[in-house]
PLY file of the C-alpha trace (Angstrom):
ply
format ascii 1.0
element vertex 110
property float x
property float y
property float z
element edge 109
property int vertex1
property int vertex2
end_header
61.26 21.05 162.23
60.50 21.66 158.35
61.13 25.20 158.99
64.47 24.39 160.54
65.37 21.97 157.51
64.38 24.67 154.65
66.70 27.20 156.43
69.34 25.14 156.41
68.86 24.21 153.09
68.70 27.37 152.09
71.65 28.42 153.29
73.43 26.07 151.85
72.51 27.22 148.27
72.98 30.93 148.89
76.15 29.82 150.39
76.80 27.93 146.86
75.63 31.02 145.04
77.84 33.73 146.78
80.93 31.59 146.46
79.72 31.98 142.37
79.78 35.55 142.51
82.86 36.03 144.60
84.88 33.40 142.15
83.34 35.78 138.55
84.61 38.72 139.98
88.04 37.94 140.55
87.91 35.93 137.20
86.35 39.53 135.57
89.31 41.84 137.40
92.02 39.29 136.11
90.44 39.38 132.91
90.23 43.42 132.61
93.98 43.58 133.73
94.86 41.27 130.58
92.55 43.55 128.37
94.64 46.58 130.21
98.16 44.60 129.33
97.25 44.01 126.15
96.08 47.73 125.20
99.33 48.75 127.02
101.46 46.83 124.56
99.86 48.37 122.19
100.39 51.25 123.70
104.50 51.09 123.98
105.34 49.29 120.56
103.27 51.54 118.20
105.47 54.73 118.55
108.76 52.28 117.94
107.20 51.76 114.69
108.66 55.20 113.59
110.89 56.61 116.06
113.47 53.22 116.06
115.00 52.56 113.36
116.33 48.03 112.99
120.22 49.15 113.56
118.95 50.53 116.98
117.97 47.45 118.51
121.10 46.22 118.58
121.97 49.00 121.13
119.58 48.25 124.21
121.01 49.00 127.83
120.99 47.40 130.83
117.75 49.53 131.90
115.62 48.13 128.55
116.20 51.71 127.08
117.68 52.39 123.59
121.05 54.41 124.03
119.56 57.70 121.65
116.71 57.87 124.99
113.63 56.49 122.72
112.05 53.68 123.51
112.26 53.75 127.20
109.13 51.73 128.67
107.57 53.65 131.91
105.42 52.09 134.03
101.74 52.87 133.98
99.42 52.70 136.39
95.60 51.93 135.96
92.96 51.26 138.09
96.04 51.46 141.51
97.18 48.88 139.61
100.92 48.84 137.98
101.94 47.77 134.48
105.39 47.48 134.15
106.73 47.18 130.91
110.11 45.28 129.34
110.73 45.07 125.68
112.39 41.56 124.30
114.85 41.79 121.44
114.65 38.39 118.99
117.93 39.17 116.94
117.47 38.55 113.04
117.75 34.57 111.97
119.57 34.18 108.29
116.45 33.93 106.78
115.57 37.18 107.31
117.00 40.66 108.56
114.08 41.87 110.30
114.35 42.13 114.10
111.68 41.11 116.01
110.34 43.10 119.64
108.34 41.71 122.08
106.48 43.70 125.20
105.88 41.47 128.39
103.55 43.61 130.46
103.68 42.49 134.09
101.06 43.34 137.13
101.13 42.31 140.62
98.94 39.09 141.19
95.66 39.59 143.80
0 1
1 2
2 3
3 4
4 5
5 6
6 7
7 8
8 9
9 10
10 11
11 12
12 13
13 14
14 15
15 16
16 17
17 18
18 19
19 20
20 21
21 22
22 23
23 24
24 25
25 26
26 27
27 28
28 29
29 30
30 31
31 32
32 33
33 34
34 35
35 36
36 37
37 38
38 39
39 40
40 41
41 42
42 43
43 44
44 45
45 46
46 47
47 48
48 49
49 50
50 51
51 52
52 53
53 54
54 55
55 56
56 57
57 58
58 59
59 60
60 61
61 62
62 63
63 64
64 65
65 66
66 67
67 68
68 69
69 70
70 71
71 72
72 73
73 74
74 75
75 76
76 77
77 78
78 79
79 80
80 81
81 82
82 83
83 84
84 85
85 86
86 87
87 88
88 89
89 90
90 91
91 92
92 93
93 94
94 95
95 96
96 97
97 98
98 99
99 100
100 101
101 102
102 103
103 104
104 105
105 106
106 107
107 108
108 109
């Protein structure tokens, strides 16, 4: 009957455990893809620091490219998983006349 009881207990805590180590690895694999998303950002504004110029902005298209064909985002894919990639336009405020871009990387939820 002890023998029956320490099984069971057992069980119950590698039960506990495994649910632990399922739960950290899908926390990990979110955790890379925001790493990824981040470093893919990177990745898309850095050349529009010297191939757009500020009067540019003003001319996105429906498709998030410029009109001149730079600055077109591309998806990426990394790890079978796909980045996709839209650039956000804050137009300049009367305080200053510096437009400001933002990259919103998006990836399919597990």
């Amino acid at each position: 009957m002890e023998i029956l009881v320490s099984t069971l207990i057992l069980a119950l805590v590698m039960t506990g455990l495994a649910n632990i180590f399922v739960a950290g690895k899908k926390y990990i694999l979110h955790s890379r893809a925001r790493m990824t998303g981040g470093e893919l950002a990177k990745f898309f504004l850095e050349p529009l620091q010297m191939d757009v110029r500020q009067d540019e902005w003003d001319n996105l298209s429906a498709n998030n490219c410029l009109r001149n064909g730079r600055g077109c985002p591309t998806p990426q894919i990394i790890d079978a998983i796909t980045h996709t990639p839209t650039y956000t336009r804050t137009p300049n405020s009367p305080i200053t006349i510096i437009n400001k871009v933002k990259v919103d990387i998006k990836w399919p939820a597990d």
